[in-house]
C-alpha beads as a LAMMPS data file, in Angstrom:
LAMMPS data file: protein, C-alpha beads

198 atoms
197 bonds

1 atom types
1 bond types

-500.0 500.0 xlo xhi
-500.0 500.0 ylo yhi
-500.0 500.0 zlo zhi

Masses

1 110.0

Atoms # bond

1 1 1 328.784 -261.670 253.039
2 1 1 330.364 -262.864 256.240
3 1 1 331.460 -260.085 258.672
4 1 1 334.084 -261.834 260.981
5 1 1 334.549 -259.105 263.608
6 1 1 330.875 -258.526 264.344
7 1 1 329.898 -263.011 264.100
8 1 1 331.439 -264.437 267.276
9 1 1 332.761 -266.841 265.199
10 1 1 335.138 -270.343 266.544
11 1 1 338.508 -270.723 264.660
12 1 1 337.131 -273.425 263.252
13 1 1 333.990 -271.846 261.621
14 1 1 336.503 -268.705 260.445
15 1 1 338.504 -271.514 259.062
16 1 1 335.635 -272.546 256.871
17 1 1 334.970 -269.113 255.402
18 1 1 338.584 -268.939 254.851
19 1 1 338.760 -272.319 252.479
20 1 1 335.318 -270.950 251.019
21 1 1 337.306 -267.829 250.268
22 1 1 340.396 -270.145 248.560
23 1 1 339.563 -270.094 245.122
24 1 1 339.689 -265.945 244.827
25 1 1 343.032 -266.071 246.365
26 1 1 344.020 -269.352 244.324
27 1 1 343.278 -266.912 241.315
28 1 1 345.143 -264.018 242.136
29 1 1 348.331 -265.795 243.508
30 1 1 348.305 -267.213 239.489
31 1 1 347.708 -263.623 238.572
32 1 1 350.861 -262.494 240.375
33 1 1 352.569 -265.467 238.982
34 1 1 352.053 -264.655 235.538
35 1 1 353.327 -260.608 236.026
36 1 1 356.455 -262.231 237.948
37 1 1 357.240 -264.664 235.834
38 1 1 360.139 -262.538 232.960
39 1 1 363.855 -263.344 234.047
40 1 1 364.602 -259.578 234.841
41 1 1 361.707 -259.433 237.277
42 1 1 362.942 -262.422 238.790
43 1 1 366.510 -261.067 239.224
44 1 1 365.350 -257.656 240.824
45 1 1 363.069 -259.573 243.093
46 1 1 360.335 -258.377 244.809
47 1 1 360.000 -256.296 248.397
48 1 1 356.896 -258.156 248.683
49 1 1 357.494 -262.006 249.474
50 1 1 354.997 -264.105 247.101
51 1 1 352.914 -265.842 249.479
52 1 1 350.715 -269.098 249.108
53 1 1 346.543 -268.902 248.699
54 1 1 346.168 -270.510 251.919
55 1 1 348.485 -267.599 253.865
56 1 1 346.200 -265.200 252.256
57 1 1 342.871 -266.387 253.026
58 1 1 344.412 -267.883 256.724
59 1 1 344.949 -264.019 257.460
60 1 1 341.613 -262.680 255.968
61 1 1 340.016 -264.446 258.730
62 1 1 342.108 -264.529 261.214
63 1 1 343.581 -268.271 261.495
64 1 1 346.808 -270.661 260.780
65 1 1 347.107 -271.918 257.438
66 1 1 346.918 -275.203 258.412
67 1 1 343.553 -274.548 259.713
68 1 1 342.313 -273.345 256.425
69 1 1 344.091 -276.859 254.686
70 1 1 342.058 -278.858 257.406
71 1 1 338.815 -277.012 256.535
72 1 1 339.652 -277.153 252.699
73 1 1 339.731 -281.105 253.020
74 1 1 336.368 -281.072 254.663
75 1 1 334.454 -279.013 251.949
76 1 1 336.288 -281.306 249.189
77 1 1 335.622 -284.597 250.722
78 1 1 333.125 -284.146 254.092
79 1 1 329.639 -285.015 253.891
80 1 1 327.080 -282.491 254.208
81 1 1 326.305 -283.414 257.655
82 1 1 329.998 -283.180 258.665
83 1 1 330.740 -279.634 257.144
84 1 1 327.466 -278.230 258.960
85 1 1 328.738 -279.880 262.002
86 1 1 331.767 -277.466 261.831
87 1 1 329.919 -274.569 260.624
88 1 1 327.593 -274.894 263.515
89 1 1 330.428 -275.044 265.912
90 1 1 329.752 -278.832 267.245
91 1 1 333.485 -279.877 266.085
92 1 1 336.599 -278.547 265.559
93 1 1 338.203 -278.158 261.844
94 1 1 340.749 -280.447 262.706
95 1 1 338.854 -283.667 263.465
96 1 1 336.149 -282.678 261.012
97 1 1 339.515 -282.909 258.368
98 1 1 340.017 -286.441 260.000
99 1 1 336.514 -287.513 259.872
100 1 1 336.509 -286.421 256.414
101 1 1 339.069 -289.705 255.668
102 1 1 335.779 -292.090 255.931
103 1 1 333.351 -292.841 253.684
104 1 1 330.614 -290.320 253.636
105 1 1 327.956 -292.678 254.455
106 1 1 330.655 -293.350 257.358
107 1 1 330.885 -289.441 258.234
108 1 1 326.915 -289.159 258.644
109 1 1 326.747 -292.410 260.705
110 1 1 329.239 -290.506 262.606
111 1 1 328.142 -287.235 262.804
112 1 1 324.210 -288.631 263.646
113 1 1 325.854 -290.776 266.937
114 1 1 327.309 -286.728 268.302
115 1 1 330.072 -284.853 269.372
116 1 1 331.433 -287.941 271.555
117 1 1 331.517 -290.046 268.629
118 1 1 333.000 -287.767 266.225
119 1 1 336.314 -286.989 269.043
120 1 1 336.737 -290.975 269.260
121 1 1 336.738 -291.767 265.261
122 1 1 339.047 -288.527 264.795
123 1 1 341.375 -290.165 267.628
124 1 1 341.392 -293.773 265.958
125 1 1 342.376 -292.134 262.987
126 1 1 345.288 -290.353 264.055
127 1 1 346.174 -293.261 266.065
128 1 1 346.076 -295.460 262.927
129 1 1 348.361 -292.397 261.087
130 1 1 350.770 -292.589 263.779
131 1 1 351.405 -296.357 263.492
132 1 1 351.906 -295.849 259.741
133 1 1 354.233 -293.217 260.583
134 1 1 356.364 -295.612 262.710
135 1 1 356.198 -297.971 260.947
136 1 1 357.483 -295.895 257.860
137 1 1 360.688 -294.388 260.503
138 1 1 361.530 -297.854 261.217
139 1 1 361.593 -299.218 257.948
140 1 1 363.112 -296.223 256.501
141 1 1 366.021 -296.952 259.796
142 1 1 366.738 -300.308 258.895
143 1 1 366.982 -299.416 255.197
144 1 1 369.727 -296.810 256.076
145 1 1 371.637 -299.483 258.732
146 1 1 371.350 -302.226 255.786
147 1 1 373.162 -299.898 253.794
148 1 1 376.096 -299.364 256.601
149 1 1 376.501 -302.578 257.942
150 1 1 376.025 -306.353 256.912
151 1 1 372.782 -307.597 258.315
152 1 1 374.384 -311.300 259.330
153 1 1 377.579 -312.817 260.030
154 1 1 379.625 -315.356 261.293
155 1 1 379.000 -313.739 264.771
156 1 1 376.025 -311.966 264.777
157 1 1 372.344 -311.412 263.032
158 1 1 370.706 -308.360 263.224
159 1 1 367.044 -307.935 263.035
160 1 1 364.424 -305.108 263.207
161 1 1 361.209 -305.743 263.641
162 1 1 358.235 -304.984 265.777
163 1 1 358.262 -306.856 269.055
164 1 1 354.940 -308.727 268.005
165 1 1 356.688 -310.505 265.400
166 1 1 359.974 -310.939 267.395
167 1 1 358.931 -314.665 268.172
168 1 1 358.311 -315.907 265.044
169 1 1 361.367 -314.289 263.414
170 1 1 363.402 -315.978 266.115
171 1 1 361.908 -319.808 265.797
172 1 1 363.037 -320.718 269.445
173 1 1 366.422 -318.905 268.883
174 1 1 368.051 -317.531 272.028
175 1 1 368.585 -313.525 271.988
176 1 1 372.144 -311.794 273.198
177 1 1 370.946 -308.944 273.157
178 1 1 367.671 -306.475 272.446
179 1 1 367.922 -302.966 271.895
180 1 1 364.947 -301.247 272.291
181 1 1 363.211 -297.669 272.580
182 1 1 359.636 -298.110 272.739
183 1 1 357.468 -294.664 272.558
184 1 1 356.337 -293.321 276.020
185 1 1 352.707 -293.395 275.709
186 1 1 350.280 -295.441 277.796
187 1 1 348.882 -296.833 274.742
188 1 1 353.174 -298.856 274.134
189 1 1 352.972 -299.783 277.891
190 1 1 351.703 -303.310 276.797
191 1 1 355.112 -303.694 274.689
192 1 1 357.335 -303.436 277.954
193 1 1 355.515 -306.991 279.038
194 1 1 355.877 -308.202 276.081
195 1 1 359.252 -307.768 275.673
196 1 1 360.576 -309.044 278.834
197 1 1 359.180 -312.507 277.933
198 1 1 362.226 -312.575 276.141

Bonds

1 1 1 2
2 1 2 3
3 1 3 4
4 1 4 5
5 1 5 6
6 1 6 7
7 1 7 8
8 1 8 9
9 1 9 10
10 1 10 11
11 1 11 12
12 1 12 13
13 1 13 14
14 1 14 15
15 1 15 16
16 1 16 17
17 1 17 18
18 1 18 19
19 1 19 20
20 1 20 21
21 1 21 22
22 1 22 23
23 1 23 24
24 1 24 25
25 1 25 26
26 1 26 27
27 1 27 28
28 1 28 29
29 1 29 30
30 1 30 31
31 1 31 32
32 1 32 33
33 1 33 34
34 1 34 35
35 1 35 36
36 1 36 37
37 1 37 38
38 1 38 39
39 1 39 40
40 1 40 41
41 1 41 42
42 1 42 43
43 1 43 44
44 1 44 45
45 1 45 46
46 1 46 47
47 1 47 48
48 1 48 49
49 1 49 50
50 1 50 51
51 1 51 52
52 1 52 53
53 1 53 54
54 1 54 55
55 1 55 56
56 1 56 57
57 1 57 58
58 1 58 59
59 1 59 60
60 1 60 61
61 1 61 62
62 1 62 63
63 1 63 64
64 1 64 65
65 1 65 66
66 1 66 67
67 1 67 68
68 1 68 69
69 1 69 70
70 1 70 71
71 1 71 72
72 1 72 73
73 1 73 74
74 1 74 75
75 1 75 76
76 1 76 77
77 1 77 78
78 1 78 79
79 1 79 80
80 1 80 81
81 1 81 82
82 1 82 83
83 1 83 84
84 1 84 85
85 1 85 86
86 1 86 87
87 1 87 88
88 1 88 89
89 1 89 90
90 1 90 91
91 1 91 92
92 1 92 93
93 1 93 94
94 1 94 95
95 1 95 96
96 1 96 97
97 1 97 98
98 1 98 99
99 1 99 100
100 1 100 101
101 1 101 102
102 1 102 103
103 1 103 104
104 1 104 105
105 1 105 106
106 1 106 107
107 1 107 108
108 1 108 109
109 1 109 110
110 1 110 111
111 1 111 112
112 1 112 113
113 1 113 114
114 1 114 115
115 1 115 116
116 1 116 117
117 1 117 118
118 1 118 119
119 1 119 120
120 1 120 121
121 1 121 122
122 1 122 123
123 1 123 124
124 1 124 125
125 1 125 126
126 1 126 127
127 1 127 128
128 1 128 129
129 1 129 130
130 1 130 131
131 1 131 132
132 1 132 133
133 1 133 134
134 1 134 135
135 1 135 136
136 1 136 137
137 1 137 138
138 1 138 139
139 1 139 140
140 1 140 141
141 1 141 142
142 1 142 143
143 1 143 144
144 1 144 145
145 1 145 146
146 1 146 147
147 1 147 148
148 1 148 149
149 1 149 150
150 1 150 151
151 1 151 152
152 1 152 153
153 1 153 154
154 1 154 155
155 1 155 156
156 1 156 157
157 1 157 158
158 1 158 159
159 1 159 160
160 1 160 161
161 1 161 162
162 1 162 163
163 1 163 164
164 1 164 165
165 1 165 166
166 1 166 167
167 1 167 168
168 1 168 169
169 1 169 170
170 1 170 171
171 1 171 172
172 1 172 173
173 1 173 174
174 1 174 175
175 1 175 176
176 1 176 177
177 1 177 178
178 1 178 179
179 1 179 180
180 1 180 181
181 1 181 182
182 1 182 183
183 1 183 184
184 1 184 185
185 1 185 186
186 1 186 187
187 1 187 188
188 1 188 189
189 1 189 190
190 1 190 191
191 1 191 192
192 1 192 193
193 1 193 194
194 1 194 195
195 1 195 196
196 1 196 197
197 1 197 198
């Protein structure tokens, strides 16, 4: 069995044991479930607070739960090479867990190019996540100022969009006014240009 304190072990590799040791804490969080589960139990409560499988096995070695979710994701869906690669200490849980969103054959071309290669697909991955993310807030924005205001008038149109596709909404139209708050990060630099050709 694995002895934590006396391995000199990353956070990453305890992180691994801990998602190895999931399932026995999967099991006995239903086993507490099921003695919890009559109404007058459930109305005295309980001075212990119920806590979830990954808590458990996060503490049994010694890391965040989110660390053991990241290393659970690569042992489900990480190719061999990619979950020795963490074991061995060569990358971290977390952009093993991102890694782990490729095609396996995709993970080992990975993995076989080294630790370099691995930190730049993790990175264009969480870009990519980021941009969906936006792109999710915004739509989710102009849903909710649909819903408040009318989005044309006799006066005024309103549109939301991303500043790429600003042009061709417009057709040669000339803008009042743009209100805009474009992130911080070098990588949106390029939209500041782009938006005072307007």
């Amino acid at each position: 069995s694995w002895n934590i304190r006396r391995r000199h072990m990353s956070e990453s590799q305890r992180a691994m044991v801990g998602a190895a040791l999931l399932p026995m804490f999967e099991q006995l969080a239903r086993e507490r479930q099921g003695t919890r589960n009559d109404l007058s139990a459930n109305l005295r409560g309980s001075s212990e607070p119920s806590r979830k499988a990954a808590d458990d096995a996060a503490a049994a070695v010694n890391v965040s739960a989110r660390s053991v979710e990241s290393a659970a994701v690569v042992r489900k869906n990480g190719a061999e090479e990619l979950v020795v690669a963490v074991q061995s200490g060569m990358v971290s849980v977390s952009a093993a867990a991102l890694i782990a969103a490729y095609p396996k054959n995709e993970q080992r071309t990975i993995v076989a190019t080294g630790e370099a290669a691995i930190m730049t697909a993790a990175r264009e991955i969480k870009k990519r996540r980021a941009a969906v993310r936006v792109r999710d807030r915004i739509k989710k924005q102009s849903q909710a100022v649909a819903q408040r205001h009318p989005l044309h008038g006799d006066r005024f149109r309103l549109l939301t969009v991303a500043i790429k596709k600003l042009a061709a909404k417009l057709d040669g139209e000339k803008v009042d006014a743009i209100i805009t708050d474009p992130p911080y990060a070098a990588d949106f630099l390029p939209a500041l240009s782009e938006l005072s050709s307007f």
